[in-house]
C-alpha positions in Angstrom: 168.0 68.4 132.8 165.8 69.9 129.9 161.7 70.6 130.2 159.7 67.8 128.3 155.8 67.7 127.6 153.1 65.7 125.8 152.0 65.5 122.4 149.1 67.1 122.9 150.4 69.8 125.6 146.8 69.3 127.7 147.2 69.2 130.1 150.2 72.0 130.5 152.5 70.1 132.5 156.2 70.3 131.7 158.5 67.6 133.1 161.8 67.4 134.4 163.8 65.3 132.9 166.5 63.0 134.3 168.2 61.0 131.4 169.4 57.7 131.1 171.9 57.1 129.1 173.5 53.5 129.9 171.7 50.8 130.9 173.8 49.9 134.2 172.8 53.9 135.4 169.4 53.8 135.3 169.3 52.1 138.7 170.9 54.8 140.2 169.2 57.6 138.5 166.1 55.9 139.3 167.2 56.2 143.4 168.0 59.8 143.0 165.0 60.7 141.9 163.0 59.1 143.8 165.2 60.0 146.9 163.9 63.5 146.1 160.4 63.1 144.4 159.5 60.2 146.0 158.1 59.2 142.4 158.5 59.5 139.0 157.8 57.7 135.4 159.8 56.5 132.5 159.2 59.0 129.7 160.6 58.2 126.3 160.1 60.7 122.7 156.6 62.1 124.4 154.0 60.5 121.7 151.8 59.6 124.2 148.5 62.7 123.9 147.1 63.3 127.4 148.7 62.7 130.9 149.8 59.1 130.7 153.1 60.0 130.1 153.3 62.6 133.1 154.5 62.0 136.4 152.4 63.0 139.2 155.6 64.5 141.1 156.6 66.4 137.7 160.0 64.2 137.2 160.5 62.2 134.9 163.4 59.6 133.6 164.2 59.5 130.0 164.8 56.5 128.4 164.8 57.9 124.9 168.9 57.9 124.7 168.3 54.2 125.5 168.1 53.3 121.7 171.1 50.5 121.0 170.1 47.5 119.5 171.1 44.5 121.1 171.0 41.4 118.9 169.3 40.6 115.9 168.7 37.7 114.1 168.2 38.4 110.7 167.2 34.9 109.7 164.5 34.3 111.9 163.1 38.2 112.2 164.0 38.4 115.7 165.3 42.1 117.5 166.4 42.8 120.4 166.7 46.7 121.7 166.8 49.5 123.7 163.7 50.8 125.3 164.5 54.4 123.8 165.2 52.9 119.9 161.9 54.2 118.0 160.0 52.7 115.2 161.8 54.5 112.8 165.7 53.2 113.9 164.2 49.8 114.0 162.8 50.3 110.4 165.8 51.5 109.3 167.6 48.4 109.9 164.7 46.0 109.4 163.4 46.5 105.9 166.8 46.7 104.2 167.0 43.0 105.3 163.3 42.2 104.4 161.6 42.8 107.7 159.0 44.9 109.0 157.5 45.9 112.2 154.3 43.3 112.5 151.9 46.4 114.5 152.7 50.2 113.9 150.5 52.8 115.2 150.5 56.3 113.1 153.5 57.6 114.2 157.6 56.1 113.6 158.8 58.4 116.4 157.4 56.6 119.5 160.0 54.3 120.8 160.0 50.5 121.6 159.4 51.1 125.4 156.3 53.4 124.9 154.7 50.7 121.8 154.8 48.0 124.7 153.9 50.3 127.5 150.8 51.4 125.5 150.4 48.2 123.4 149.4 50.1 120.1 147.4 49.1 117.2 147.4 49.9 113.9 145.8 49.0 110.4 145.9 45.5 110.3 144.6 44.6 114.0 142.2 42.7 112.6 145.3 40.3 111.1 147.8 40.6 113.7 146.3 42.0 117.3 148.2 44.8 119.1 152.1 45.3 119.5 152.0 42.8 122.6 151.1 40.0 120.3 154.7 40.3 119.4 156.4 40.8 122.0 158.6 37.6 122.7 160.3 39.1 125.9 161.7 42.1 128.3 163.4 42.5 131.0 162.1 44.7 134.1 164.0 46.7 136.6 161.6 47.6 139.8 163.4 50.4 141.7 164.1 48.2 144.8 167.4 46.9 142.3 165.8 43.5 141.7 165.8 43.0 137.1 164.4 39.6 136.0 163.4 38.4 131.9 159.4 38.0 131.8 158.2 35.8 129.0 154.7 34.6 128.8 155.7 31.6 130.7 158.5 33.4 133.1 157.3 35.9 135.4 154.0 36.0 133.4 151.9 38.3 135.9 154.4 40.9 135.1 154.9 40.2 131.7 150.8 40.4 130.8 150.5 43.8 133.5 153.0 45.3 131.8 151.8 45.1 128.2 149.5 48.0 128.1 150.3 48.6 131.8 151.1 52.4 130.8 154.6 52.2 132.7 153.6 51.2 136.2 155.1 47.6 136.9 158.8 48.8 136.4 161.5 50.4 133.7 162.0 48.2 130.6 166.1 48.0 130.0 165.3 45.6 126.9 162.6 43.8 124.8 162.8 41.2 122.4 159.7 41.2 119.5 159.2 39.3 116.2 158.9 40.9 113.1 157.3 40.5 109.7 158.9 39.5 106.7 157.9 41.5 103.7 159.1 41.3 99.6 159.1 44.8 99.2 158.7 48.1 101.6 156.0 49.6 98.8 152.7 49.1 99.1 149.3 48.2 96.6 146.6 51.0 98.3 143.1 50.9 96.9 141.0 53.8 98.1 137.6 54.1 97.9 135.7 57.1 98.1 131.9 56.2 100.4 129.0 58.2 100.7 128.0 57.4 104.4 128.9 55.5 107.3 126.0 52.5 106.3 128.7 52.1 103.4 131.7 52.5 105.4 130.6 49.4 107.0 129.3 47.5 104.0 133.1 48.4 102.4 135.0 46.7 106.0 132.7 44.1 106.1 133.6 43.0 102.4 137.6 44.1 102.4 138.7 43.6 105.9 139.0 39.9 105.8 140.7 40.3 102.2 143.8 43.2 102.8 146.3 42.9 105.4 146.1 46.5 106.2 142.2 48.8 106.7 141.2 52.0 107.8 139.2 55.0 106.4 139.2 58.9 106.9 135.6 59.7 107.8 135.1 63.7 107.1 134.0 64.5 111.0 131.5 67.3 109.6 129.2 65.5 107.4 125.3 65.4 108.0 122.2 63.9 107.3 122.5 61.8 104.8 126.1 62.2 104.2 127.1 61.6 108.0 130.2 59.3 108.3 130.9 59.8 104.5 134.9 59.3 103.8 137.4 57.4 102.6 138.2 53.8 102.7 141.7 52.6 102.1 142.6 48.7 102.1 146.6 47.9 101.4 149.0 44.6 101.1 152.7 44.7 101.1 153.8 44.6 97.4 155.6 41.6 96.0 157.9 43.2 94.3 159.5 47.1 94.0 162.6 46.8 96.6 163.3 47.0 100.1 164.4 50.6 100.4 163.9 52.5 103.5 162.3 56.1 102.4 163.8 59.2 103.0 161.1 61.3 102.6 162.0 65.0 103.3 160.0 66.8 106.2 159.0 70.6 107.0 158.4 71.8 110.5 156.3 74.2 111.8 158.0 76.8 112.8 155.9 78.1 115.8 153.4 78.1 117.8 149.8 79.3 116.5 148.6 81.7 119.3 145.3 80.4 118.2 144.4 77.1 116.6 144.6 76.9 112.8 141.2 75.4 112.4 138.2 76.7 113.0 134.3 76.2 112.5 134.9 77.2 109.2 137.9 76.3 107.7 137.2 73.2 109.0 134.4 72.4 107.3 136.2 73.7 103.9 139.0 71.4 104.3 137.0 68.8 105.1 134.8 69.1 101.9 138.6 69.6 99.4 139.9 66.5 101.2 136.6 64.1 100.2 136.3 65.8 96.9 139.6 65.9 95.8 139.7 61.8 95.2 137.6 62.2 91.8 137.6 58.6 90.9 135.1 56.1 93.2 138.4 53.9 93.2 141.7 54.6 92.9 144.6 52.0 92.7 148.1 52.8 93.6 151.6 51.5 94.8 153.1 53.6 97.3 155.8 53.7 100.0 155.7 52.7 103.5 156.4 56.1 104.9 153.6 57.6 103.1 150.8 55.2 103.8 151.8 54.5 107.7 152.9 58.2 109.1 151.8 60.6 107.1 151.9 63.3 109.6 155.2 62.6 110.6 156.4 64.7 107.1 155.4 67.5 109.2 157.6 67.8 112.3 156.0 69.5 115.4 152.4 69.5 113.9 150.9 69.6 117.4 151.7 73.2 117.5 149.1 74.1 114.8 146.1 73.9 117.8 147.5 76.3 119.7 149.4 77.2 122.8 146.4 75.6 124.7 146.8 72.4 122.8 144.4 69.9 122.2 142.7 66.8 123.3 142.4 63.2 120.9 139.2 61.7 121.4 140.1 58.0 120.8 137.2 55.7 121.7 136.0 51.6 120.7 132.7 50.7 120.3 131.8 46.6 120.8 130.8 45.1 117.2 127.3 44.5 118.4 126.1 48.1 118.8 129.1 49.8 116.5 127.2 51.0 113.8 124.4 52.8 116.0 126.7 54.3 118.4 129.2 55.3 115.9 126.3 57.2 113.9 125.3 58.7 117.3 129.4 59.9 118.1 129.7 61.3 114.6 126.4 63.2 114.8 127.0 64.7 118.4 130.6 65.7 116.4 128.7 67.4 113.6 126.7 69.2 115.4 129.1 70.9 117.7 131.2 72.4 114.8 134.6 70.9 115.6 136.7 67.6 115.1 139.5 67.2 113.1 141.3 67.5 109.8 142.2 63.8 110.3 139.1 61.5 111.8 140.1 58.1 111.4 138.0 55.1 111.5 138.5 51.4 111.1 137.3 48.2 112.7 139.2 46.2 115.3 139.2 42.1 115.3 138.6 39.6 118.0 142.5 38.7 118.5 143.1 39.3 122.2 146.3 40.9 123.5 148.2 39.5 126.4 147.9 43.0 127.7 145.6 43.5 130.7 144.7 46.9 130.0 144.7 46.5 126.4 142.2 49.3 124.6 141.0 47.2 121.4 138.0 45.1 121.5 136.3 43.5 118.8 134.4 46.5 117.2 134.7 50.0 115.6 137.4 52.6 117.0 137.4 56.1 115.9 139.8 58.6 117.1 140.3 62.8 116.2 141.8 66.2 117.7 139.9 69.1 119.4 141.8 72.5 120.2 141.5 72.6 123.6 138.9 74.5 124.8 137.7 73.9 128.2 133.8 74.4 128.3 133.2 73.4 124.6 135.8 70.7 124.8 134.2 69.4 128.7 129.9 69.6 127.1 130.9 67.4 124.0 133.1 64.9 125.9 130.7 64.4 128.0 128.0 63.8 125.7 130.4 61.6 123.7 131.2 60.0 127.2 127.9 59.2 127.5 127.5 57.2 124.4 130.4 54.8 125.0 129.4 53.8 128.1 126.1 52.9 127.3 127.7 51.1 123.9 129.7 49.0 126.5 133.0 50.9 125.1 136.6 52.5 126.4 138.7 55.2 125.5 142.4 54.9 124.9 144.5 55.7 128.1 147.5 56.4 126.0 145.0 59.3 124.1 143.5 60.3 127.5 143.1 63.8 129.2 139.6 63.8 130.6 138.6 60.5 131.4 136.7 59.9 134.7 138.1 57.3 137.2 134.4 55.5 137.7 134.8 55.3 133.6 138.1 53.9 133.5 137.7 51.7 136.6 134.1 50.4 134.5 136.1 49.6 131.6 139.8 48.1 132.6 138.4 46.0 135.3 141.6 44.4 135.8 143.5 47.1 136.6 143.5 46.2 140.4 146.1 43.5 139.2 148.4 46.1 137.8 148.1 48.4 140.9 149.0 45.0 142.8 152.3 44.6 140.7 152.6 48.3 140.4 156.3 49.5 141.5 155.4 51.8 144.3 158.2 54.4 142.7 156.3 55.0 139.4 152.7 56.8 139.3 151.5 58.8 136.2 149.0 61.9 136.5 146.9 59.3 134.3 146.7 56.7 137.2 146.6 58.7 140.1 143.3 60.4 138.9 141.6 57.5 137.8 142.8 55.2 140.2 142.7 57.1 143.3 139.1 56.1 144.4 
């Protein structure tokens, strides 16, 4: 067994580990844990930020050596894997045969288990929904032995509780999801430098519609007139330029800061070089796939640059109707406090619905950066920030989560009761035992 932990190390939890490495053992490693723990979670590369991905007895089963692919069918775009394959394996073999994953979130290292379990997003929701739009099928095993296939129309109760369902209806041993076909893994990137966050919006409302890919880095520090001031980059899959996979080369840092990198002040400074260092308004470019999706994922082990404390991702959605005031009133409250992140981003989410019950996007504006974790600062401007959403009629992002209140997650996923009705009495998270547990 090895120690395991989550991205954002907050809270400090580590977990033991209980690999799987076939698909006809986890049944049985499943039992042993549980004979001993009475609970556990599946846990697969540990992208998820906060305490979703932690079990509440401290055990955990690993499904990351899970990652075989299964069938393909290269004609039609169709994959079937592993629950531990990650975005990355599955872009390795997609895009030299001119397809591409539909939804990607900011990261090629989660895996194919956690993408459903969390249904991400990414830069086109507003074309293609979340991950669970694309799911065509899975196949559960519940820890009293029983495995069935859940489709939309087979077993649909568990298939819709378990799309965003944050690992509580059962272990996924496979999944089946369509992908995108593409001409070329480069990409045309415009980016466009705006002055405030009235602009920002002016900017989405005029692109959005028009560029399969949107999002924007916001500088988290900006005031007055300036607040919300960033930049806006809108992208389409090139038509031509090959269908190489990239092999970009990575550094790592080496250890641990005993104090987070960033403070009030360097902050601020990298904050300002970051806006000013675009010094065109516009800037057209073709770029690769690996550089416009993940790039933080050139630098391995970034999360240890906060600290041994670690840090907390605010990752909220504010409903369309009320976005632009209560975004204003987030990045102000942000501002003021003196921290945030090197990378705020911001970008609009459309009105296509995920099966997922507990899906977090909505029609709206979602905005998501890092805080070093520190407890009283950290515990005033969450709740302040709190505050704000709720009244806007928005959620944060479970799979972000470390602070969340159960009366605000309870307000916000109403329909949560139905996965705690199909949830596999085996599995609880530290995630849904404190906001559940009424």
């Amino acid at each position: 067994m090895s120690k395991v932990q989550s991205w954002g190390r907050y809270p400090y939890a580590l977990q033991e580990s209980h690999p799987i490495a076939w698909r006809d053992t986890a049944a049985a490693i499943w039992r042993s844990v549980g004979g001993t723990q009475r609970t556990t979670l599946a846990f697969g590369n540990g992208r998820s930020y906060g305490d979703s991905c932690l079990a509440s007895s401290g055990h955990v089963v690993q499904t990351l050596p899970l990652d075989r692919m299964i069938l393909a069918d290269w004609q039609n775009g169709v994959l079937r894997a592993e629950p531990g394959m990650t975005l990355e394996q599955i872009l390795d073999v997609a895009i030299p045969r001119g397809w591409m994953l539909p939804v990607t979130p900011g990261t090629k290292y989660a895996t194919l288990g956690g993408a459903i379990a969390n249904d991400v997003h990414g830069k086109n929701h507003h074309v293609r929904g979340t991950f669970g739009r694309h799911v065509r099928r899975f196949c559960l095993l519940r820890s009293d032995g029983t495995q069935f296939e859940c489709t939309p129309d087979l077993h649909p109760e568990y298939f819709t509780a378990t799309i965003g369902g944050l690992g509580m209806t059962g272990l996924i041993a496979w999944a089946e999801i369509q992908l995108m076909p593409i001409r070329s893994s480069m990409l045309d990137v415009t980016s466009i430098r705006f002055a405030n966050l009235d602009e920002f919006f002016a900017l989405s409302e005029r692109l959005d519609e028009l560029h399969e890919y949107s999002v924007a880095w916001v500088d988290c520090q900006s005031r007055d007139a300036a607040l919300g001031r960033g930049i806006f980059m809108v992208g389409d899959h090139a038509s031509e330029g090959g269908l190489d996979v990239e092999r970009r080369k990575t550094r790592t840092v080496p250890f641990t800061s005993p104090i987070p990198v960033f403070n009030r002040l360097t902050l601020r400074a990298f904050n300002e070089l970051y806006y000013r260092r675009q010094r065109a308004d516009a800037v057209r470019s073709t770029v690769t796939y690996d550089s416009y999706f993940y790039p933080l994922d050139s630098l391995l082990e970034w999360n240890r640059i906060y600290g041994r404390s670690g840090f907390q991702q605010y990752q909220c959605v504010i409903p369309a109707a009320v976005a632009r005031d209560a975004t204003r009133a987030i990045l102000d409250a942000i501002a003021r406090s003196g921290t945030g992140s090197i990378l705020a981003v911001l970008k609009r989410c459309g009105a296509i619905k995920s099966p997922g019950l507990l899906s977090f996007p909505l029609e709206g504006t979602s905005l998501a950066l890092d805080f070093p974790q520190r407890e009283e600062s950290n515990r005033k401007l969450f709740d302040r920030l709190d505050a704000i959403v709720r009244e806007s009629g928005g959620r944060l992002y479970p799979a972000k989560d470390a602070h969340m209140s159960g009366e605000d997650f309870r307000a916000a996923y109403p329909q949560w009761e139905q996965v705690e009705a199909l949830r596999d009495p085996a599995l609880l998270s530290r995630f849904w035992e404190r906001t559940t547990r009424v």
